[in-house]
C-alpha beads as a LAMMPS data file, in Angstrom:
LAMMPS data file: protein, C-alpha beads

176 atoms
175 bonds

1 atom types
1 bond types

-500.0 500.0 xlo xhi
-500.0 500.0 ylo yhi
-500.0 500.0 zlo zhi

Masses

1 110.0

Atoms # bond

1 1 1 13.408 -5.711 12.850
2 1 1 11.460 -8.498 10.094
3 1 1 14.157 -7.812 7.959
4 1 1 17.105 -8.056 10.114
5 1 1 15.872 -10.957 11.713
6 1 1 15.352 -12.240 8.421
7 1 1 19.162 -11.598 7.355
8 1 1 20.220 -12.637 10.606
9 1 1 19.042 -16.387 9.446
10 1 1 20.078 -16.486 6.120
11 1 1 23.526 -15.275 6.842
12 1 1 24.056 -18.564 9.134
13 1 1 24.464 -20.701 6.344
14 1 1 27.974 -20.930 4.886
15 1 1 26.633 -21.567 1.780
16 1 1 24.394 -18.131 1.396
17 1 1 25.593 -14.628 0.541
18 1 1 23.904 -11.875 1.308
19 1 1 25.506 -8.553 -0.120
20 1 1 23.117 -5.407 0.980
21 1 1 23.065 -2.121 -0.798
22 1 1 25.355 -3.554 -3.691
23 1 1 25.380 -3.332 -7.380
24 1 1 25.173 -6.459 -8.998
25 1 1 27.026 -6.305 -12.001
26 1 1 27.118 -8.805 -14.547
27 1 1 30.966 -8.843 -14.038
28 1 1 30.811 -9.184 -10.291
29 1 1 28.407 -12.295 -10.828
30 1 1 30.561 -13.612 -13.370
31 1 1 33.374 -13.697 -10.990
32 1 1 31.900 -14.807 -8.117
33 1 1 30.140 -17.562 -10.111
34 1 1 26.964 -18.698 -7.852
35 1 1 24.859 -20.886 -8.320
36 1 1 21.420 -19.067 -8.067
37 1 1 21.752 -14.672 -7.871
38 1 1 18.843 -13.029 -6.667
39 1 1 18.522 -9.367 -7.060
40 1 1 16.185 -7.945 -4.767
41 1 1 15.964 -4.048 -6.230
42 1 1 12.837 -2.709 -4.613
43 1 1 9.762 -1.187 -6.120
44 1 1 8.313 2.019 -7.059
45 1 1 4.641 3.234 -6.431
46 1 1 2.567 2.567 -8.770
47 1 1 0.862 6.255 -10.133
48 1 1 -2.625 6.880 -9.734
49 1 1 -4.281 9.341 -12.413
50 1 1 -6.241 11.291 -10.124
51 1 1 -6.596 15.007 -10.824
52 1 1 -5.240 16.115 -6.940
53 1 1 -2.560 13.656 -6.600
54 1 1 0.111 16.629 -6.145
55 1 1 -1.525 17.869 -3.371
56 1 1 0.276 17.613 0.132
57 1 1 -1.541 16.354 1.742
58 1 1 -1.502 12.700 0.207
59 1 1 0.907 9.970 2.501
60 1 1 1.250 6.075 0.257
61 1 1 0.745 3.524 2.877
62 1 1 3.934 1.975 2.636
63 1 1 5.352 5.432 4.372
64 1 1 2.270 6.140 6.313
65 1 1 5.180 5.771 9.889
66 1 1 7.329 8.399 8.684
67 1 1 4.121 10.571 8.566
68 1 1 1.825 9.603 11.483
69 1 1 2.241 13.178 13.290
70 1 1 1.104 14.986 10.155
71 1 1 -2.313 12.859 9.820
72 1 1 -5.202 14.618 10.167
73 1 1 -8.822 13.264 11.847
74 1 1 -10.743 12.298 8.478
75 1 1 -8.488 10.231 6.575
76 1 1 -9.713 8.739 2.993
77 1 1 -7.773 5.665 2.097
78 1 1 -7.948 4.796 -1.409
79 1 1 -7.545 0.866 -2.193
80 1 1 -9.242 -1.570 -1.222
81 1 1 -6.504 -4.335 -1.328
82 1 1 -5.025 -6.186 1.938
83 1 1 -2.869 -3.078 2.661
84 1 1 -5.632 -0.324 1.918
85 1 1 -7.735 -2.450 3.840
86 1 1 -5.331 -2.992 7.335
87 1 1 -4.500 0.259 7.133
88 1 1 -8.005 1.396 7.387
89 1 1 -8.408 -0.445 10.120
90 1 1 -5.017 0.898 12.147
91 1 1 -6.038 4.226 11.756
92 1 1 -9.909 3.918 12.744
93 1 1 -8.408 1.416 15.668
94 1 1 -6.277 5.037 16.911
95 1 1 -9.775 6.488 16.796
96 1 1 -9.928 8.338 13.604
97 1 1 -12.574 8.741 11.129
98 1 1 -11.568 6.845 8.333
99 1 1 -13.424 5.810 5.036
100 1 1 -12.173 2.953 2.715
101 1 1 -12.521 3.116 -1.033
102 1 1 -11.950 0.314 -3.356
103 1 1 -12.582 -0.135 -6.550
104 1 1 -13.544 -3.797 -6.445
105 1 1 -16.315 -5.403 -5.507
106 1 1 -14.991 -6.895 -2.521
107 1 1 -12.087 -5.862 0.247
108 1 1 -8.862 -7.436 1.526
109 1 1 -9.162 -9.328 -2.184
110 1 1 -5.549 -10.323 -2.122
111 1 1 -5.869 -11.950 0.872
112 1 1 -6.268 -15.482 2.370
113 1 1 -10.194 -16.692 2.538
114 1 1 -9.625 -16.397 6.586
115 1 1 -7.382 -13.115 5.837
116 1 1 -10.089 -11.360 4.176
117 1 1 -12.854 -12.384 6.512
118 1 1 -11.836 -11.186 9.548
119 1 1 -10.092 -8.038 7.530
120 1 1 -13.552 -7.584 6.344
121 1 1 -15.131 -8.286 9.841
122 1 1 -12.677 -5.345 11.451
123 1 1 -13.742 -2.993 8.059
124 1 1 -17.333 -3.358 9.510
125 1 1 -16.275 -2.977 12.947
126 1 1 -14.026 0.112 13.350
127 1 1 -14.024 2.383 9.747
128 1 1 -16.433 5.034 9.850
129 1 1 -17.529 3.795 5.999
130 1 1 -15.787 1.484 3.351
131 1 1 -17.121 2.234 -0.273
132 1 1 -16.784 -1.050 -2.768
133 1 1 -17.130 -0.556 -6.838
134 1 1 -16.125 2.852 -6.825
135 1 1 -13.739 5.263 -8.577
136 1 1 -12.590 8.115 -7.675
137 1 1 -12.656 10.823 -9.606
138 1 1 -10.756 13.376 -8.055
139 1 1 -8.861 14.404 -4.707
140 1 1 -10.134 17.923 -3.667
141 1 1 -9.233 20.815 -0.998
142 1 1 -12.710 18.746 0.691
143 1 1 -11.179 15.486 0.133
144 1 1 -12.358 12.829 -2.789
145 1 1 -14.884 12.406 -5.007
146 1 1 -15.675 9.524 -5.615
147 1 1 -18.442 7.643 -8.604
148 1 1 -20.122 4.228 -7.781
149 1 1 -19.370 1.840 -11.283
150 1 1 -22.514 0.651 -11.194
151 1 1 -25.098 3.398 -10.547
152 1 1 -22.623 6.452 -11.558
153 1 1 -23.482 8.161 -8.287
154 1 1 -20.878 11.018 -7.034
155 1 1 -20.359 11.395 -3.636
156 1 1 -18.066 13.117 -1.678
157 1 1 -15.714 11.639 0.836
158 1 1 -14.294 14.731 3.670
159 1 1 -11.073 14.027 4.174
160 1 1 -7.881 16.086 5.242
161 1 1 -5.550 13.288 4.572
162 1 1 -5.542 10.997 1.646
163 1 1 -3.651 8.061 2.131
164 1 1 -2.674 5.443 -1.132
165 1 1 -2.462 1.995 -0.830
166 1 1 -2.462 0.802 -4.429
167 1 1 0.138 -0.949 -4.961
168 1 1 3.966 -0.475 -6.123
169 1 1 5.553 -1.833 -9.346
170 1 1 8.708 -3.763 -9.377
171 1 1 11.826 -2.484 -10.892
172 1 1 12.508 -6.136 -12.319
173 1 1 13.079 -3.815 -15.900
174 1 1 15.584 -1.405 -14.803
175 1 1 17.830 -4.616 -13.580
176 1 1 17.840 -5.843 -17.471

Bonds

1 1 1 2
2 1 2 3
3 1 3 4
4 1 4 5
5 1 5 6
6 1 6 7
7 1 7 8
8 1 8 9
9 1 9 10
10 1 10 11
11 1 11 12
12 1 12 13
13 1 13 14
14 1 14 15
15 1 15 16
16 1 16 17
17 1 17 18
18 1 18 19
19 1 19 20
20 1 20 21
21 1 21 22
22 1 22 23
23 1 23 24
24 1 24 25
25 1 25 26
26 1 26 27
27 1 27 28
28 1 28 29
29 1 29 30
30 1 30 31
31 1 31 32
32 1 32 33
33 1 33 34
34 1 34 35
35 1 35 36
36 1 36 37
37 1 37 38
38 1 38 39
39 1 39 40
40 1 40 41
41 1 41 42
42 1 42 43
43 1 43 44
44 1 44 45
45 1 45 46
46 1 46 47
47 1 47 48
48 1 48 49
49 1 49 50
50 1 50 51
51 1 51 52
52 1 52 53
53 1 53 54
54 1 54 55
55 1 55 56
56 1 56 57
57 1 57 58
58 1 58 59
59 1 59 60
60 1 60 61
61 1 61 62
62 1 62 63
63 1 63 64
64 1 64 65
65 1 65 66
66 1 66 67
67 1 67 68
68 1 68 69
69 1 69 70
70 1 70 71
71 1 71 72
72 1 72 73
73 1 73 74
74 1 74 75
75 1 75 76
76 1 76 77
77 1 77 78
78 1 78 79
79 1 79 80
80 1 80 81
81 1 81 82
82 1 82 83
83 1 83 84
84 1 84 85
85 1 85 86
86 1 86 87
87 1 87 88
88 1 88 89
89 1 89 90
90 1 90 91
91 1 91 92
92 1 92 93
93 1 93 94
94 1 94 95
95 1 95 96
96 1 96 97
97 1 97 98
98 1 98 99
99 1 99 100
100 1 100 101
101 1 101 102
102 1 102 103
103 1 103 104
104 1 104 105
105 1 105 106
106 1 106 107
107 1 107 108
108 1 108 109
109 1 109 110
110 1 110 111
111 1 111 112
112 1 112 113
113 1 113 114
114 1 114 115
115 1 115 116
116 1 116 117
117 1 117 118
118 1 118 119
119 1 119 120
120 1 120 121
121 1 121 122
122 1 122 123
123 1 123 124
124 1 124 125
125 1 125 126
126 1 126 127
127 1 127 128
128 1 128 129
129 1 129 130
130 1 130 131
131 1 131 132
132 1 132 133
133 1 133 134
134 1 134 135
135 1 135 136
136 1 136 137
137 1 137 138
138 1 138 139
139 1 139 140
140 1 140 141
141 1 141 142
142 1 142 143
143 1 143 144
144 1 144 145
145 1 145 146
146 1 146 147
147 1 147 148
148 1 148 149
149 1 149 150
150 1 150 151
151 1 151 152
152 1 152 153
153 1 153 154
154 1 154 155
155 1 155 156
156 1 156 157
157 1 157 158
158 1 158 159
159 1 159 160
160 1 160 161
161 1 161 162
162 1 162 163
163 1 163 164
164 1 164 165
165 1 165 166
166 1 166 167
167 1 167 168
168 1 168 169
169 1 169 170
170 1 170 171
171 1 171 172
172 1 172 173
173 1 173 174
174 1 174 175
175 1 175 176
């Protein structure tokens, strides 16, 4: 809806262009000669190497709605960015027992000061735990393993869905 709402604006001005699901070619541009070309061509995730990752039970955030009815009660989400971070908080808000990991020492770090605060303040409020300066190690049949960076202490997060939220890489070199 964002998005075609979005469009919906842009495409009122004479002057703009929009062309969805199009190649841009560098003949095409040439012969339509604009003044500015922007080619918006998406984003892959970004891969995590975490012995596990194959299993089937992982969902990336960014798909998490396609996949709501096969999410289990213990979810682990691993990243601790703004989207690891709201997502933790949607799915302990439904009422399920969620645990945040991030590798960082703080959550929400790509956020706005007042962004991360009350991101933070919901963290506290609704996920059952939310584990800062840790790695994981591993995603098991159990769910992930995680090490603290500082003390190098293992622990064990149950979990029968994993859910990713760190991050995507742009495609900006396949358009070259």
């Amino acid at each position: 809806i964002y998005r075609d709402k979005r469009i919906a604006l842009v495409q009122k001005d004479p002057n703009i262009t929009v062309m969805l699901n199009t190649e841009a070619t560098p003949q095409m541009i040439a012969e339509m000669a604009p003044d500015a070309c922007f080619a918006a061509i998406g984003a892959v995730h970004k891969v995590a190497d975490i012995p596990g990752m194959e299993r089937n039970r992982i969902i990336y955030a960014d798909e998490l709605h396609q996949h709501e009815d096969e999410l289990g009660e213990k979810i682990a989400v691993i990243g601790g960015g703004l989207t690891g971070s709201e997502t933790a908080v949607y799915l302990a808000q439904q009422g399920r027992h969620v645990s945040l990991i991030g590798r960082r020492d703080q959550f929400a770090f790509d956020a706005s000061q007042a962004h991360q605060g009350a991101t933070i303040f919901m963290i506290e409020k609704y996920c059952a735990s939310a584990l800062k300066n840790t790695a994981v190690v591993e995603i098991t049949e159990q769910g992930v393993r995680c090490r603290e960076k500082t003390t190098g202490a293992e622990t064990l997060i149950e979990a029968d869905t994993v859910i990713i939220a760190i991050g995507s890489r742009g495609l900006s070199m396949e358009a070259c």
